[in-house]
C-alpha positions in Angstrom: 0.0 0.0 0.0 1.9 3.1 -1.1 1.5 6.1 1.6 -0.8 8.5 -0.6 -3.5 5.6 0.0 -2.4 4.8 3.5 -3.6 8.6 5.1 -6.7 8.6 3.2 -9.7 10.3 5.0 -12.5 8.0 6.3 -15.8 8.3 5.1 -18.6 7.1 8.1 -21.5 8.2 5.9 -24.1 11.5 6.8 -25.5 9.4 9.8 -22.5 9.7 11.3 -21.5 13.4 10.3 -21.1 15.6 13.4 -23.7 17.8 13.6 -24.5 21.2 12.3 -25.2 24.1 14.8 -28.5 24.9 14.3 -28.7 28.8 13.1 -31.1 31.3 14.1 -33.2 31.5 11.3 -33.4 27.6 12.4 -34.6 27.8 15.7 -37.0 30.4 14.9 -38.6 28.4 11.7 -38.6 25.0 14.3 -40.3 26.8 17.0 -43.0 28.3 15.1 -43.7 24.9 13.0 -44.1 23.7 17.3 -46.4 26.7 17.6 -48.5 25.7 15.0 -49.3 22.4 15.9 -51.6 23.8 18.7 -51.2 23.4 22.8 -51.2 20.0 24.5 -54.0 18.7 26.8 -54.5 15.9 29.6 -55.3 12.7 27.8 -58.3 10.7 28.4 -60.5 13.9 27.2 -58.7 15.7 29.7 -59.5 13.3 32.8 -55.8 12.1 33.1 -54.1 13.6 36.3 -50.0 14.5 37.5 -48.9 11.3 39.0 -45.2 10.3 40.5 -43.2 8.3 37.8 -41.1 5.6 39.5 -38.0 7.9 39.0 -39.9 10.9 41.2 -40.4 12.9 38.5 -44.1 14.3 38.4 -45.3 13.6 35.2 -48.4 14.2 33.1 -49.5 12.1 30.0 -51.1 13.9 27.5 -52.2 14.4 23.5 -51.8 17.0 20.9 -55.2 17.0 19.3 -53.7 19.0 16.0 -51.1 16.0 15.5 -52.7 12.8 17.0 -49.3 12.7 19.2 -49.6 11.5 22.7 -46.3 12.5 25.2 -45.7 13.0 28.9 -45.3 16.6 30.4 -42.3 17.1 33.0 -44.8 18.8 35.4 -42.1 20.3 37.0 -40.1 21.6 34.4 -43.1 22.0 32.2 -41.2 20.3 29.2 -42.7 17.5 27.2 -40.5 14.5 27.3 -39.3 13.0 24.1 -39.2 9.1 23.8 -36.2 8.3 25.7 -36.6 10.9 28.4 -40.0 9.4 29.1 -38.4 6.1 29.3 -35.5 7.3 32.3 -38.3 9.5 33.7 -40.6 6.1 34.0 -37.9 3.9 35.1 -38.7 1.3 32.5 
């Protein structure tokens, strides 16, 4: 193997790029798409209530009727948890 083929770069593929920054145009475009999707509220029709994950978070579960998406809510931090947050927060 001559030494112009031994230092060549490695190419892991756009999966495992590092990722871009994202700009402010960005964050402003991603939060208003959030906006639009409308507010979340209790599941069950609203009769779901806070209760005490196994981890001691206080959580809420709850639906987005505009999407059809169901998440919990971090009552405390009032954040809604994506998938593997909900998982730690659950203790499953």
């Amino acid at each position: 193997m001559s030494s112009a083929t031994s230092h060549r770069a490695l190419d892991f593929g756009p999966e495992l790029a590092a990722p871009q920054p994202e700009t402010l145009a960005q964050l402003i475009a991603r939060v208003d798409a959030e906006k639009a999707n409308g507010d979340w509220v209790p599941a069950c029709g609203g009769t779901e209530k806070p209760f005490k994950s196994r981890s001691g978070r206080i959580l809420l579960y709850c639906w987005q009727p505009s999407t059809g998406r169901h998440a919990y809510l971090d009552c405390t931090s009032d954040i809604i948890l994506d998938y593997a947050e909900a998982t730690l927060a659950l203790a499953m």
